[in-house]
N, C-alpha and C positions, 0 to 999 in steps of 0.2 A: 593118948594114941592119936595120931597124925591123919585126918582124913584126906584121903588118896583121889582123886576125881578121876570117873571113869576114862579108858583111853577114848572113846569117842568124841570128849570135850575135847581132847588135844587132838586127834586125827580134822576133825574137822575146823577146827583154829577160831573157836567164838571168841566173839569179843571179850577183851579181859578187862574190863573197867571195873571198879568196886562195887558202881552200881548194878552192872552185867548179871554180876559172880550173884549179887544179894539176888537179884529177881531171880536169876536161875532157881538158885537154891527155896527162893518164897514158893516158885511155882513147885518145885518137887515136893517142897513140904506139906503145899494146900492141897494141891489137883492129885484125882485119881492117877495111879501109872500109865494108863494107855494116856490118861490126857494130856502128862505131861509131855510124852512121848510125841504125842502130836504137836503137843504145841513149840516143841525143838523143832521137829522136820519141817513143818512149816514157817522155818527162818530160815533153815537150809536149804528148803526150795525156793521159798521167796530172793533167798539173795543168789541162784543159781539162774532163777529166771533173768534178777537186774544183769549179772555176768553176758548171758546173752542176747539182751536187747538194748547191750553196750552201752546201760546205767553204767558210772564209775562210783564207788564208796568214798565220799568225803570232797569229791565234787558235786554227783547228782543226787546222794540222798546222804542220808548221818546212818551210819550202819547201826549205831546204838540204837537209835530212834525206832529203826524197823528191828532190832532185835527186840527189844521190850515189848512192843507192840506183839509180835507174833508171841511169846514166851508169857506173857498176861492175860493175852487175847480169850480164855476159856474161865477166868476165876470165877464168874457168873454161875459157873456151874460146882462151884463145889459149895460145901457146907457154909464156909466162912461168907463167901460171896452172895449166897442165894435170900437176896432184898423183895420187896416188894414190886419191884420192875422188869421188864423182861429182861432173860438175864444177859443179854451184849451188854445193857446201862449197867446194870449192877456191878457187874466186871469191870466195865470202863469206871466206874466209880470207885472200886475197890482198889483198882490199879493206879490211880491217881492219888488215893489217901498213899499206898506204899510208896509211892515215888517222892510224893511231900514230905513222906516221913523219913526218907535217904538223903534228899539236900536235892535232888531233880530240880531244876532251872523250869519255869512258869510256861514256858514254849515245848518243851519236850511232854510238863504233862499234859497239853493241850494235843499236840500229835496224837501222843499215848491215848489219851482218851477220845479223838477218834478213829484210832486204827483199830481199838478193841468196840468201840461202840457199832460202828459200822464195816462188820467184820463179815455179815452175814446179806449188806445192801448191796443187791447186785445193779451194776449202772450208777451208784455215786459213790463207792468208794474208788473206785477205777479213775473217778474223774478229781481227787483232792491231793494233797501233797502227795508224791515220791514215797515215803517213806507208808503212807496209809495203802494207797494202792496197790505197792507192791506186796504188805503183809497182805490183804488179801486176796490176791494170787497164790502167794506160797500159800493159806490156808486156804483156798479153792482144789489146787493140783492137790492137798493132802485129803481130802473129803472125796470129792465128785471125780478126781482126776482130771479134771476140764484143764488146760494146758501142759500134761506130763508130756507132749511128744518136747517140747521145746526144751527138756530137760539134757543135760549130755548124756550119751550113750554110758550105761550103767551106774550111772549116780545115784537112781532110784534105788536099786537093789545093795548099793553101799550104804544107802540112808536106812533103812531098810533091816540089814542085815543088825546093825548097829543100836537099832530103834524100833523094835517089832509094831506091828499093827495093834494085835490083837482086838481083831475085831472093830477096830474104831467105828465104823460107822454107826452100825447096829446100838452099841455101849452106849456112843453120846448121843444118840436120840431117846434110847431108855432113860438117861438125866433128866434132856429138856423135858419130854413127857412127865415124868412123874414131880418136876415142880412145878410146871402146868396143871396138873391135875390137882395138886395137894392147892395150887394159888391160882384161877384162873383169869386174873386179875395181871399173869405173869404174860400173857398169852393170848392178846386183842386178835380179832378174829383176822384183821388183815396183816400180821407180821409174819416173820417165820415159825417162832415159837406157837402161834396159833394154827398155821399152817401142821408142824407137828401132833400139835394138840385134837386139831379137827380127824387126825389120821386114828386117834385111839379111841375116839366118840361115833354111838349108832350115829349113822346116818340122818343127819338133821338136827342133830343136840345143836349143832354149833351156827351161828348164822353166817350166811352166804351174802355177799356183797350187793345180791340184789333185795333180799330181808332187810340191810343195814337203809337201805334206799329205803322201802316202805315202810322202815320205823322210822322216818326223820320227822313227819306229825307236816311234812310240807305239802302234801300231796301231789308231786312231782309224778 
């Protein structure tokens, strides 16, 4: 039997390279459905925002580049991905084994690895290549919503209609939390995953930046 790809991959015109098609498909296989789901829109936003802050594709960024990056950017949180590290690293790392193991050129999994590493660093992925920045933007507008107004009129709700939510927010903090909890090792007190982490602990379990200061043994 002939597998049929849904019309959204052609409404929307993803990139159709071998490698594209395999990541798509890696991330549908690994990642929960909401996450995969997110982790599409957040290409579609991302390369909706380069459209109008008049990036061009294949002058000012590699479209590949920012597609794999947003479409990877979550492995951390699934089964296959969840390492010893907090899970952006694990992901970025899990993303780059798949990309070495497709024939991916030494430069793309360096991209790739950090558009997924620093996916979550607000104030330096904005400031490194085109193609990191930009995924995330599209995975910012997809979370927090922080730049949908720059989106075109009704794109959202085409993305959207295509791509349901369900729930994302709520979903993917229930992940990072509970391999935070099971690994707290995943989830240093000043990241984000610790920042999550800190939100599921009484009050005081977790140390605060000024504790990290009086446990340095410097007497500052």
């Amino acid at each position: 039997m002939n597998h049929h790809p849904p019309a959204w991959q052609a409404d929307f015109e993803l990139p159709q390279s071998e490698l594209s098609a395999s990541a798509l498909q890696f991330a549908e296989e690994t990642e929960a459905p909401f996450l995969f789901r997110h982790s599409v829109r957040s290409y579609l936003f991302a390369r909706a925002l380069a459209d109008r802050r008049g990036l061009r594709a294949g002058a000012d960024y590699v479209d590949e580049q920012l597609f794999l990056g947003c479409v990877l950017h979550d492995l951390g949180l699934t089964d296959r991905g969840n390492g010893g590290r907090r899970f952006e690293v694990d992901g970025a790392d899990l993303a780059a084994e798949f990309l070495r193991e497709h024939g991916a050129d030494e430069h793309t999994v360096a991209v790739v690895w950090d558009a997924v590493a620093l996916h979550t660093s607000e104030g330096i992925a904005s400031r490194k290549a085109p193609e990191i920045a930009l995924a995330h933007a599209g995975i910012t507008v997809d979370v927090l919503g922080i730049g949908k107004d720059e989106l075109p009129d009704g794109f959202a709700g085409r993305v959207h209609a295509a791509l349901p939510r369900e729930n994302l927010g709520p979903a993917m903090t229930d992940l990072i939390a509970a391999q935070a909890l099971a690994n707290p090792a995943k989830a240093s007190p000043l990241t984000f995953p610790g920042q999550v982490l800190r939100s599921r602990l009484p009050h005081g379990a977790m140390p605060e930046w000024d504790d990290l200061i009086d446990q340095s043994g410097w007497d500052d």
